[in-house]
Each structure stands twice: as C-alpha cells, then as structure tokens.
C-alpha positions in Angstrom: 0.0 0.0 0.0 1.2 3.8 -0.6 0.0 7.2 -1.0 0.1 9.4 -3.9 0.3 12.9 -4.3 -0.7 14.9 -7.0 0.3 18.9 -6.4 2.9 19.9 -8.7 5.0 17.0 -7.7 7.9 18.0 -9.6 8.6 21.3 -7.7 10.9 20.9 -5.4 8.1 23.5 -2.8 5.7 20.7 -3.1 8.2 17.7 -2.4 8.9 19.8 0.7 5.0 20.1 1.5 4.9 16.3 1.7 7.7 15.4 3.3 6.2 17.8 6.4 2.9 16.8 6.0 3.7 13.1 6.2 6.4 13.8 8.9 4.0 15.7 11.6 1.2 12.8 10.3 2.8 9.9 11.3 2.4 7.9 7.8 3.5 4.4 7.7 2.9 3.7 4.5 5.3 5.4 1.3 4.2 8.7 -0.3 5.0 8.7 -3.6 5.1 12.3 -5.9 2.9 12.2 -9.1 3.6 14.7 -11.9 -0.2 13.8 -13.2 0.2 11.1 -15.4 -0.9 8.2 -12.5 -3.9 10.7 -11.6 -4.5 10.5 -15.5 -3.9 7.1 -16.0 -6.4 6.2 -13.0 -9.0 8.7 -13.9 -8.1 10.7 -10.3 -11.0 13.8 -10.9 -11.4 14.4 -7.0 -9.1 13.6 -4.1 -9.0 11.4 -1.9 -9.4 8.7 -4.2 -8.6 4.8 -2.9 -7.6 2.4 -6.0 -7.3 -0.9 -4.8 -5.1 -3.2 -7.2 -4.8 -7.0 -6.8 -1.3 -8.8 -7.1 -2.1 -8.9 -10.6 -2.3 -5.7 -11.0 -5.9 -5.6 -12.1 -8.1 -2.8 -10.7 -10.6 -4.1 -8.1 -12.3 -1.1 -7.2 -12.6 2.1 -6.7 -13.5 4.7 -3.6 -13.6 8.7 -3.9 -13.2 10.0 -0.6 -11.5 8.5 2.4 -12.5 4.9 3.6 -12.0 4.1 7.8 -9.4 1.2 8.5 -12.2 -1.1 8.7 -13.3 -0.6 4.9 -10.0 -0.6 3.9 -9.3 -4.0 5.4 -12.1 -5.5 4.0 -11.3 -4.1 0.1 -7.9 -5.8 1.2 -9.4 -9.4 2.1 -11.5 -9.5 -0.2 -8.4 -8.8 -3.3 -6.6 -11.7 -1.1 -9.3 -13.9 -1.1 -9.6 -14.0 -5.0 
C-alpha cells in the first residue's frame, strides 16, 4: 500500500510540503510524488481517491473519498481472497 500525491509534484516547494505533511502525520505507509500522469492514467478527478489493485495488477475497485481502517481492510481481504 502507498499514498500518492498529485500537487505539482515535480517542484521541489511541493516535495517539501509532503515530506512535512507526512512527517508531523505519522504515515506508515510510502508517499509517492505524481507529476499527473498516475492521476491521468487512473481517472483521479477528485481527491482522496482509494484504488485498490490486486497482485495482478488488475483494478478491483474504486473509492472517492476517504474509507476508515475497517473498509479498507475489508477491500484488502476480499483482493486476497480471490
């Protein structure tokens, strides 16, 4: 699992912006910077946007807006359990 960000990730302002914001948020997963072409290639029109992809690497589904623990843990057993 990681995180994507999609604000002018190829200034080096906005690298800066993520590395605090995941810093003072505690992240655990990776943050990855996007110069638009993942949030074009996945159709990203609003954010947050959750694509869950199985092992495969085919799309399962898709959420726009955030998802609790719970909700992701159950997209993630249920990509498992196929």
């Amino acid at each position: 699992m990681f995180a994507i960000n999609t604000e002018m990730a190829s200034s080096n302002r906005a690298r800066a912006n993520v590395e605090s914001f995941v810093g003072a948020g505690g992240f655990k997963v990776p943050v990855l910077l996007d110069n638009g072409s993942v949030a074009k290639a996945y159709g990203v029109s609003a954010v947050p946007k959750m694509v869950f992809i199985d092992p495969k690497g085919v799309i399962h589904s898709m959420h726009i807006g955030g998802l609790s623990m719970g909700e992701i843990t159950s997209e993630i057993d249920q990509i498992l359990e196929d």
